[in-house]
C-alpha positions as CSV (number, residue, x, y, z in Angstrom):
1,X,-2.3,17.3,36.3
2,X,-2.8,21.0,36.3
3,X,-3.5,22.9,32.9
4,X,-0.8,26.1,32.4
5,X,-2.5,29.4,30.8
6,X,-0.2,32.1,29.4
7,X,-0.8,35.6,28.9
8,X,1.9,37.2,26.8
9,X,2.3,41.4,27.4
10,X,5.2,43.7,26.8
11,X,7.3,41.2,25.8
12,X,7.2,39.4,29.3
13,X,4.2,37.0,30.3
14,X,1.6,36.3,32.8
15,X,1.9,32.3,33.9
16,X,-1.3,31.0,35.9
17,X,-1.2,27.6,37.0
18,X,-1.9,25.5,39.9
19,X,1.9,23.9,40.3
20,X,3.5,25.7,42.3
21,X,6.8,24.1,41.6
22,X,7.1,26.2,38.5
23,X,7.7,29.1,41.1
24,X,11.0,29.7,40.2
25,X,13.8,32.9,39.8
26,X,12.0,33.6,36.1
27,X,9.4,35.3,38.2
28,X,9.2,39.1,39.6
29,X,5.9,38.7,40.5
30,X,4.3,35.8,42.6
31,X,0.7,35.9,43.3
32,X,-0.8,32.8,45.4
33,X,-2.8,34.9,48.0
34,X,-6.5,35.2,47.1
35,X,-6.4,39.0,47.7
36,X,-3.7,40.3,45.3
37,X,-4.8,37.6,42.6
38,X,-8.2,39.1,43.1
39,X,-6.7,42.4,42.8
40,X,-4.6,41.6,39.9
41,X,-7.7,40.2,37.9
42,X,-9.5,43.3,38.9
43,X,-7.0,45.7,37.3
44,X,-4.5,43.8,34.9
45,X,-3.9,47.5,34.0
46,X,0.0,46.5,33.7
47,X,-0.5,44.4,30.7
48,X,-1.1,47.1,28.9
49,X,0.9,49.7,30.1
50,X,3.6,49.2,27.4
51,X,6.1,49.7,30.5
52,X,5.9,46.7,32.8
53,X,8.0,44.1,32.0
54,X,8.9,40.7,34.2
55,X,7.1,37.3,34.3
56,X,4.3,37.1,36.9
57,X,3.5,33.1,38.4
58,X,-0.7,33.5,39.3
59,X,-0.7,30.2,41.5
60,X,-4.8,29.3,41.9
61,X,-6.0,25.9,42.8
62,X,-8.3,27.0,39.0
63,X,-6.4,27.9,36.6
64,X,-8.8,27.2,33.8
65,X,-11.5,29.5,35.9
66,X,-8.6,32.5,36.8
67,X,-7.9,32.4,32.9
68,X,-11.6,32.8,32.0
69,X,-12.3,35.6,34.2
70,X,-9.7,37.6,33.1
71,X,-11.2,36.6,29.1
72,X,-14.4,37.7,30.3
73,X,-13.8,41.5,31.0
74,X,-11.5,41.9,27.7
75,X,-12.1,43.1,24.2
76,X,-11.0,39.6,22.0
77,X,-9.4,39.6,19.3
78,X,-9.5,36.4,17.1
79,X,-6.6,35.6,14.9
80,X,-4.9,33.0,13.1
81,X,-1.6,31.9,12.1
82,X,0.5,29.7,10.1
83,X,3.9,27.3,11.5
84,X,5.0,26.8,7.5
85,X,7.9,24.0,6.7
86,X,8.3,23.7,3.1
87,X,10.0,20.2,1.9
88,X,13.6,21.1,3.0
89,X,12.0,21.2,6.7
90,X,12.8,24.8,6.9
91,X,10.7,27.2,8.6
92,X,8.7,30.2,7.1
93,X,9.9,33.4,8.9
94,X,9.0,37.2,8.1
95,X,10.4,40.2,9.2
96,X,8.6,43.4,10.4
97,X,8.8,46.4,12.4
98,X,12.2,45.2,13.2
99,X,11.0,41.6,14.4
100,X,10.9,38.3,13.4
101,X,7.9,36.9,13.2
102,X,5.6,34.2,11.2
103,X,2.5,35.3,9.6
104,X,-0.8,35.5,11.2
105,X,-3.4,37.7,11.2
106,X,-7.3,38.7,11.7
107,X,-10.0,36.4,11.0
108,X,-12.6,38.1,9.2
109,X,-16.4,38.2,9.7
110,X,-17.9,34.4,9.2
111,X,-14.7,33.1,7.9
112,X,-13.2,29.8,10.2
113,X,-10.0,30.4,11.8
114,X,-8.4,28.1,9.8
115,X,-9.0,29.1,6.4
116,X,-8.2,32.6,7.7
117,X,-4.7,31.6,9.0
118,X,-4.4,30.6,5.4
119,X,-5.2,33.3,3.9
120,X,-3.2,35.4,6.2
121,X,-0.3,33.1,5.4
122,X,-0.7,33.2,1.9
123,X,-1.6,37.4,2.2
124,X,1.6,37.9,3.9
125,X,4.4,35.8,2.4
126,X,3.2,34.8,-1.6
127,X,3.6,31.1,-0.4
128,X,0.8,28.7,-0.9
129,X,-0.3,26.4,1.6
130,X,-0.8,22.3,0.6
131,X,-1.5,20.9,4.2
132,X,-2.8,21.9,7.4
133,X,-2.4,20.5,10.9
134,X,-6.6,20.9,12.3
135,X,-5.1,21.0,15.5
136,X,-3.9,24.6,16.5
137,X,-1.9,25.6,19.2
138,X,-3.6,28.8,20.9
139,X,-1.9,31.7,22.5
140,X,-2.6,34.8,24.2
141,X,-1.2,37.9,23.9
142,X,-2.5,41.8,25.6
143,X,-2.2,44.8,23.9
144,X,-3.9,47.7,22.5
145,X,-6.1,48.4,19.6
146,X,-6.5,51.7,19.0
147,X,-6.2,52.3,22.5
148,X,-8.5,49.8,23.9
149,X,-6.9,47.0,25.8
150,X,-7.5,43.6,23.8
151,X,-6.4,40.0,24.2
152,X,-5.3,38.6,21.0
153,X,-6.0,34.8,20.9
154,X,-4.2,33.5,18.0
155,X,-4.9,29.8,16.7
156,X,-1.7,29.0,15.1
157,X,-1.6,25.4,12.5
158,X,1.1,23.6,11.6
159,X,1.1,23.8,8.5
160,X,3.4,22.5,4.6
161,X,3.7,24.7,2.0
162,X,3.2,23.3,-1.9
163,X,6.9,22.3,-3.0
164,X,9.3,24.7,-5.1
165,X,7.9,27.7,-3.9
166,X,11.3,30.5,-4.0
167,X,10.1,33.0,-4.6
168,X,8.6,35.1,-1.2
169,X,6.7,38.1,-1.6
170,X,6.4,40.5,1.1
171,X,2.8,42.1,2.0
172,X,4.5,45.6,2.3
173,X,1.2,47.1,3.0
174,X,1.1,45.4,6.7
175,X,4.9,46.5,7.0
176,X,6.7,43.3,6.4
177,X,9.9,43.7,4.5
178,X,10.8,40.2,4.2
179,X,10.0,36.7,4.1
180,X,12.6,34.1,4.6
181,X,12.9,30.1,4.7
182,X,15.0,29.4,7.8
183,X,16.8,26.1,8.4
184,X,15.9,25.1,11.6
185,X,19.6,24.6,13.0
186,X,20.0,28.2,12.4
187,X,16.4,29.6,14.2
188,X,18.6,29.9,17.5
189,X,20.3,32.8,15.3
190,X,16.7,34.5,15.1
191,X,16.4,34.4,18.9
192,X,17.2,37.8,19.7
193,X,15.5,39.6,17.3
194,X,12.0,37.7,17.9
195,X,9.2,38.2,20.1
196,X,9.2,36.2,23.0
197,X,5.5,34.6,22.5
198,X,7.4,33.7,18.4
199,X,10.4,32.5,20.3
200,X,8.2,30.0,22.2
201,X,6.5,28.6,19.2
202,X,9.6,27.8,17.2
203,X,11.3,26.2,20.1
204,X,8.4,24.4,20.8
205,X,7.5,23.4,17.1
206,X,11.3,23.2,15.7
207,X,14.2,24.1,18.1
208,X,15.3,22.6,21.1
209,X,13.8,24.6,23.9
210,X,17.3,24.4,26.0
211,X,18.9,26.2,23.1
């Protein structure tokens, strides 16, 4: 069984895996000859162009070795983040530069990633965090840091906030404007308005993906 790697940028993603079946009408770009994924990996210059937009297929008998090579010649960025349900089973969401999002952040010098994806939890939205899922789902995302292109890797934990907690506060200082619980029957109303890399996570953590 072939592992799948995904690069999110500009709203779109790069897909590199070895099953070819996944080729499918999603794609604007398909790579499977060794010379334009070569080239590709050589100058992924359209990740970060803030312009490109359209999911690319990479299809490599490697995966896992495509996906390190193009980690190797990047800047990384280590972050962590937090899938909150509180004990109504609805979902922590927050709302910022005209997105909705769910709280993550970076992980500071000799902290673990997972107490820093509680802290930025707890940083961004006021609610405190009671239990944590030790197994993260990881996800990559290309952009620029003070114009530098970066991968992001984020480590994001399932995680259940303390019970009765109402009242949200907002981390207005890193932009956010609101924090919301979100009954998960209504998350397909946040669609829209989310990135796609969020959009992923809640339909694989809380929504039906079909949806």
């Amino acid at each position: 069984m072939y592992c799948n790697y995904k690069i999110y940028y500009n709203d779109s993603f790069v897909l590199i895996s070895g099953d070819r079946t996944q080729i499918n009408k999603n794609f604007t770009r398909v790579f499977t000859e060794e010379k334009e994924i070569h080239d590709f990996l050589n100058d992924p210059s359209i990740l970060f162009d803030k312009e490109t937009t359209g999911n690319i297929f990479v299809a490599c008998c490697k995966p896992g070795e495509t996906m390190c090579g193009i980690l190797e010649n990047m800047e990384i960025v280590i972050a962590g983040g937090g899938i909150v349900t509180n004990e109504n089973d609805e979902l922590l969401l927050i709302f910022r530069r005209g997105k909705w999002d769910m709280a993550k952040g970076k992980i500071e010098l000799n902290e673990k990633i997972i107490e820093g994806a509680v802290r930025e939890v707890e940083e961004e939205t006021g609610v405190k965090v009671e239990i944590v899922n030790e197994k993260p789902c990881i996800t990559y995302h290309a952009y620029r840091l003070k114009g530098r292109p970066c991968i992001k890797e984020t480590s994001w934990f399932e995680m259940k906030a303390r019970p009765g907690q109402t009242h949200l506060t907002p981390q207005t200082e890193e932009d956010i404007e609101e924090v919301r619980w979100v009954k998960k029957g209504d998350l397909k109303n946040y669609k829209d308005a989310s990135f796609l890399l969020i959009w992923d996570l809640l339909a694989k953590y809380a929504v039906n993906p079909a949806t």
